[in-house]
C-alpha positions in Angstrom: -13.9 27.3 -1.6 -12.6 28.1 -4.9 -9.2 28.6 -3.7 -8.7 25.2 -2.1 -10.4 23.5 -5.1 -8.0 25.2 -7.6 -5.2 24.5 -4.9 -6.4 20.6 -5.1 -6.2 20.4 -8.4 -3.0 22.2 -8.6 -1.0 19.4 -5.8 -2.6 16.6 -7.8 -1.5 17.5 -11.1 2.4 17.4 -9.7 1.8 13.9 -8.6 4.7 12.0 -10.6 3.4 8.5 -12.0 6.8 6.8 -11.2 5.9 8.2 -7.4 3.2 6.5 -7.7 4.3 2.9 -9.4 7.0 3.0 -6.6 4.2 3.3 -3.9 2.7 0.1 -5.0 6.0 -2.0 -5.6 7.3 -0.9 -1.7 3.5 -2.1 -0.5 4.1 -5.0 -2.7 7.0 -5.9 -1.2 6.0 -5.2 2.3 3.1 -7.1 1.9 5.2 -10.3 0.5 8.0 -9.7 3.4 4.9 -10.1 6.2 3.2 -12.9 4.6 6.2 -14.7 4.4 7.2 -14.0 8.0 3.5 -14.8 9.0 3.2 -18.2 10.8 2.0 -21.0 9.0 -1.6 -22.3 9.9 -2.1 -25.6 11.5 -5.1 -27.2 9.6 -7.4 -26.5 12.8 -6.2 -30.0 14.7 -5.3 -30.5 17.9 -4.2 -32.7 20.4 -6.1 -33.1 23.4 
């Protein structure tokens, strides 16, 4: 148990913070890219 705690620690403490601000700005993006493919709503009226 101590092994895999100290092994934890060890893999989270070589995380790079750039890695991690580029994570965010390609979900960003991705998000943006899907929303602005997404199909517009039609204000809930319709024709009979």
């Amino acid at each position: 148990m101590k092994n895999t705690l100290n092994l934890a620690i060890l893999s989270l403490s070589k995380i790079n913070p750039q890695h991690i601000q580029l994570f965010f700005i390609v979900l960003a993006l991705t998000m943006f890219v899907l929303g602005a493919g997404a199909p517009d709503d039609g204000g809930g009226i319709t024709k009979r």
